[in-house]
C-alpha positions in Angstrom: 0.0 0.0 0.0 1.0 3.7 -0.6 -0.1 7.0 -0.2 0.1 9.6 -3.0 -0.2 13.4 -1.5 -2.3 15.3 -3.3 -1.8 19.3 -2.5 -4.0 21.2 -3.7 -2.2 25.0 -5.1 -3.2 28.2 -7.2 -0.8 27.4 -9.7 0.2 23.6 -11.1 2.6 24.4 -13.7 4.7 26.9 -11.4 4.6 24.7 -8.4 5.8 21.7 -10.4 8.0 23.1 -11.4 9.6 24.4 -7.9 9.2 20.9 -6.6 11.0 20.1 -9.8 14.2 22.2 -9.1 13.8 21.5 -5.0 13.8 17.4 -5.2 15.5 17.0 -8.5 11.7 15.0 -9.4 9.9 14.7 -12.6 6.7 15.0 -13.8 4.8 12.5 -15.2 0.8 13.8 -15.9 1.6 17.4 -16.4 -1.1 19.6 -16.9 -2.9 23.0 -15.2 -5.0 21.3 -13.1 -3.0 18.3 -12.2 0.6 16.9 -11.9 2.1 13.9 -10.7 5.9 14.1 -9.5 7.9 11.1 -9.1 11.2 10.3 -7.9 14.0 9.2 -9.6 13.3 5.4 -9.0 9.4 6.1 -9.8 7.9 6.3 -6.2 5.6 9.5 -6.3 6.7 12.1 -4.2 3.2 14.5 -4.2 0.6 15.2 -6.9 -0.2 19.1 -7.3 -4.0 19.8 -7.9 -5.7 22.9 -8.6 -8.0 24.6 -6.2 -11.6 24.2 -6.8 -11.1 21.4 -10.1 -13.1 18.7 -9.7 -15.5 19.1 -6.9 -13.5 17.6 -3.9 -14.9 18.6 -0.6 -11.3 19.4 0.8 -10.4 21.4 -2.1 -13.0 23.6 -2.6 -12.3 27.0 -0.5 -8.8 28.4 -0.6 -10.0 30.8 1.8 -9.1 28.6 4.6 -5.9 27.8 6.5 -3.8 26.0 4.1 -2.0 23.2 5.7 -2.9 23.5 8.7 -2.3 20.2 10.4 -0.4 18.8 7.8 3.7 18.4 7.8 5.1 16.9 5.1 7.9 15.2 6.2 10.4 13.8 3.2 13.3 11.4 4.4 15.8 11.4 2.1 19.4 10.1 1.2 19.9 14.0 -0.8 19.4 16.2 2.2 22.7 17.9 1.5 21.7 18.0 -2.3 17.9 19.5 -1.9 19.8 22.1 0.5 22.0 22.9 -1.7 19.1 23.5 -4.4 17.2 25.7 -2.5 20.3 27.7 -0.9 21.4 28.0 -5.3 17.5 29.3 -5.9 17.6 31.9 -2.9 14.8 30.1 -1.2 14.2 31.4 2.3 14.2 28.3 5.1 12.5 28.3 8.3 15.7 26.5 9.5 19.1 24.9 8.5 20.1 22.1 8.7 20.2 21.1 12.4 20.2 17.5 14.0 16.9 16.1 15.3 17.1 15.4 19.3 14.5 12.4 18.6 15.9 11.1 15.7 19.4 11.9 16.0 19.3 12.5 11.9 20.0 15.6 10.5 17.0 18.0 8.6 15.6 21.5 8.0 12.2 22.8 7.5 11.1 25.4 5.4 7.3 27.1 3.9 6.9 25.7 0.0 5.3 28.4 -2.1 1.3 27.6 -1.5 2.1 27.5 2.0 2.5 24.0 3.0 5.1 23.0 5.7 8.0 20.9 4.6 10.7 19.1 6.7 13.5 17.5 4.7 14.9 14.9 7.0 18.5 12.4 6.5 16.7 8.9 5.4 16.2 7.0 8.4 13.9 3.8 9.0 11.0 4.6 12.0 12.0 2.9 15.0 9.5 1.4 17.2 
């Protein structure tokens, strides 16, 4: 089983395309109302819907707080790499890279450009 996140933003083609530079990803649907972004070995990373296509309930109203209660959290073996991206684009961070006191892996955090919260986190399996 897997789960696909589906964010829904103002802009698809933009947003790709920043999710594009950030995660070195590709798109594989492209489109202005929806976009599928995969990894490099084909896992999907997020899919990019536009607000108010297509009549979902949770999609509807951009009005409202966007993301609130949601974190995406992306573990990753390119931590230093994605960095490195956003540092080259001139992206502001929310923080640098810092080591986690739980985990004891290193990540950073930052606001993508619809407002959704993003930790990028060393690739690390959950320990129980």
């Amino acid at each position: 089983m897997r789960v696909d996140p589906i964010l829904a933003v103002s802009n698809v083609p933009e947003t790709s395309q920043w999710y594009q530079a950030v995660f070195n990803c590709i798109s594989t649907h492209g489109g202005d109302e929806f976009d599928v972004l995969e990894s490099e070995d084909g896992e999907v990373l997020v899919c990019l819907h536009k607000w108010n296509e297509h009549d979902h309930p949770t999609m509807k109203n951009p009005d409202l707080s966007v993301g609130n209660g949601l974190l995406l959290y992306f573990r990753t073996s390119q931590i230093n790499e994605i960095y490195q991206n956003l540092v080259a684009m001139g992206y502001e961070l929310d923080s640098e890279i810092r080591i986690n006191p739980n985990s004891g892996k290193k990540e950073f955090s930052l606001w993508d450009p619809n407002g959704y919260y993003l930790t990028i986190s060393e690739f690390h399996e959950y320990m129980g």
